[in-house]
C-alpha positions, 0 to 999 in steps of 0.5 A: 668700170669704175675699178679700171678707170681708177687703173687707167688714172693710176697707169696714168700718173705714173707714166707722168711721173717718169717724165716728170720735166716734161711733165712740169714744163707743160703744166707751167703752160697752163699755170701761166694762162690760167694764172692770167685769167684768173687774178685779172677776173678776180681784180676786174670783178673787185672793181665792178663790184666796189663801185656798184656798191658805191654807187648804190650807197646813194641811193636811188634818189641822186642824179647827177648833172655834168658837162657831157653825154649822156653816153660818156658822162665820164669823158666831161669830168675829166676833160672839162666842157660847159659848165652849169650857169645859175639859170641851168641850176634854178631849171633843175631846181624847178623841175617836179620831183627835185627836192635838193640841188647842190653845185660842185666845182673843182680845180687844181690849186698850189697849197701850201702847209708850213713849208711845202708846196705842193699843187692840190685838187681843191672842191667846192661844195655847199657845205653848210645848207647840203651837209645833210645831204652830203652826210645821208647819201654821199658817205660823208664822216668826219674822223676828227675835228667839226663840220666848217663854218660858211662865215670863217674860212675853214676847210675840211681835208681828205683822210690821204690829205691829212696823213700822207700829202705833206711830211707832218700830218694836218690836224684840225686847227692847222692852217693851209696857205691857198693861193694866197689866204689862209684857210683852217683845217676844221676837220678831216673826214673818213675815206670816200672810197677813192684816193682822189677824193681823200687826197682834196680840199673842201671848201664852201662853194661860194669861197671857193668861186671867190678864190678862184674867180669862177662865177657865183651861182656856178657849177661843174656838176650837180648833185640833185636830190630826188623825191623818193617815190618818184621814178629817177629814170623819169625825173631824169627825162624831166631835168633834161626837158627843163635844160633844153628849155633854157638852151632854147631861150638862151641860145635857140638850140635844143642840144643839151650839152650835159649829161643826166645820169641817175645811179642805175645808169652810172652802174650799166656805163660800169657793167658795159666797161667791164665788160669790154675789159673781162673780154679782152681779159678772156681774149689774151689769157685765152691765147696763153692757155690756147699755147699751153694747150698745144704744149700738152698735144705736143707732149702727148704725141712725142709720149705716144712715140716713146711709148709704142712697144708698150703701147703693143704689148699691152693691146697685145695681152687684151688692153682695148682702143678704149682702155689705150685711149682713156690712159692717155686722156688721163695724162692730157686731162691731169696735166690741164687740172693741174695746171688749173689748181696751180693757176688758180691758187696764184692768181688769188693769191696775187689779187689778195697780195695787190687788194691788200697793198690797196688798203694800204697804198690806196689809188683806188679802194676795192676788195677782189672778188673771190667768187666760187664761180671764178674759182670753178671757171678757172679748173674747168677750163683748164680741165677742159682744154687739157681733154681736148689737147689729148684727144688727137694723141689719144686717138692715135695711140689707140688705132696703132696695131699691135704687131706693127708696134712690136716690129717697130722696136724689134 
């Protein structure tokens, strides 16, 4: 059984090899849906990756508070909404479990190093009573220069700031004109993981709300600090429970406009996005092998035309409907896997070519998953849709009769 079997695959590559173009141009159908799969999988699941394993560098014991909800924390950030007021801070500050609340705020301001201009995130943190916070559980390093002093107006600037924002680097002990006053460079950090966040300003807070007349004792989010031995999820609750209370007696409400998110949350809104983003992934490059997978059927049925004298000349020596049948699944099956190694060895390729120009143009720093389980997805699928593209064919090949074969090319 296995010696014909190694004679049905080698009858099979063979008839390949005849018609070698066409041959080709149906594995490139399949090279093409499978490349799609698996260099977008690969990227998708870097992504997901970098930022589960970013968020669980903080650990488990931060939450963070920001306008929002709980559903969509991330819409807050970025299209703004009600801001923390003091009353809002000192509630959390209050709440059991919360050992270290820090106010953050942001915005986009002219800066401008010696003679450029150009506009700049700025961000406000407590640099100095939450440094150690900053430094434990948000990755905060500084490559060069010294932590900045709350009494001096000092700043600490991005890695991306200080090498690529302006035409001359920014060195510890340079000076940057904000809207106005002069600010120096005390330091410059290690990357933070995202372009964003190495391409900003950091200034105390409370300078920052001087220079741009936010009110002090404000925030646009907070990061909180939690007992370690205490249930997040359960702090959480009690977090919001301390903000409805302030909602109440503030404005006789109890709908909380802010959102309380713990690490384990931020990883689940993550895994919920991906997820909807593989799927369409899936959906489209599904479509493209689907086209790649008729390209083989058609192949297979124009192979079974050309080939049918031969087809009756060998059921006419004893070839049987299983021997017919497995030849031409071995054609429709080499034509898919081949397809899939191609496939699969481009798409990593471009998500390795794409994760290394990220190192180095970074908008957002992460690693491609090369997991074996993509690789094994990506040659079983087109394995598989190569079998099923050769059934039909196969099956016809096998129900023609001899005699009627030979007469046809009489």
């Amino acid at each position: 059984m296995v010696n014909n079997l190694g004679e049905y695959f080698k009858i099979a590559a063979r008839n390949l090899k005849m018609r070698s173009l066409r041959s080709w141009l149906t594995v490139l159908g399949i090279i093409i849906g499978v490349f799609l799969i698996i260099s977008l999988l690969s990227l998708s699941e870097g992504i997901k990756e970098t930022i589960n394993r970013q968020m669980m560098s903080l650990g488990g014991n931060m939450i963070f508070v920001m306008p929002g909800d709980d559903s969509n924390p991330l819409a807050g950030m970025m299209f703004g909404g009600d801001k923390l007021e003091a009353r809002d801070l000192d509630a959390i500050r209050r709440t059991e479990g919360v050992k270290t609340v820090l106010g953050a705020s942001y915005q986009s301001i002219n800066v401008r190093y010696n003679t450029e201009n150009k506009a700049l995130t700025v961000e406000g943190f407590p640099l100095v009573e939450g440094a150690d916070v900053l430094r434990k559980f948000q990755g905060w390093s500084l490559s060069s220069g010294r932590w900045p002093s709350a009494s001096r107006r000092e700043v600490v600037v991005g890695m991306q700031f200080g090498r690529d924002i302006f035409n001359a680097p920014v060195q510890p002990g340079d000076q940057l004109i904000i809207k106005g006053k002069k600010y120096t460079v005390a330091g410059i950090l290690n990357s933070l993981g995202a372009k964003d966040d190495d391409s900003a300003i950091f200034m105390d807070i409370a300078e920052f709300q001087d220079l741009t007349g936010q009110q002090r004792g404000t925030a646009q989010i907070a990061m909180v600090q939690i007992d370690e031995t205490m249930d997040p999820n359960l702090i959480a609750e009690k977090i919001k429970d301390s903000l409805r209370r302030v909602q109440r007696r503030a404005y006789g409400s109890d709908d909380l406009h802010f959102a309380v998110i713990t690490a384990e949350k931020v990883n689940d809104i993550v895994g919920g996005v991906m997820a909807v983003i593989q799927f369409a992934i899936l959906a489209f490059a599904g479509i493209a092998i689907l086209v790649g997978g008729i390209g083989i059927t058609n192949t297979m049925y124009t192979s079974v035309r050309e080939r049918t004298r031969e087809i009756g000349i060998m059921k006419a020596i004893g070839a049987t409907n299983g021997a017919i049948m497995s030849i031409f699944l071995f054609e429709a099956s080499i034509i898919g896997f081949g397809g899939g190694i191609g496939g699969t060895v481009l798409g990593l390729g471009l998500a390795a070519i794409i994760q290394a120009y990220g190192q180095v143009h970074p908008l957002f720093y992460f690693t491609a998953s090369f997991s074996p389980w993509i690789v094994i997805f990506g040659l079983g699928f087109s394995f598989l849709v190569g079998c099923l593209s050769g059934i039909l064919p196969a099956r016809q090949a096998a129900k023609l009769r001899p005699i009627e074969a030979l007469r046809k090319y009489e």
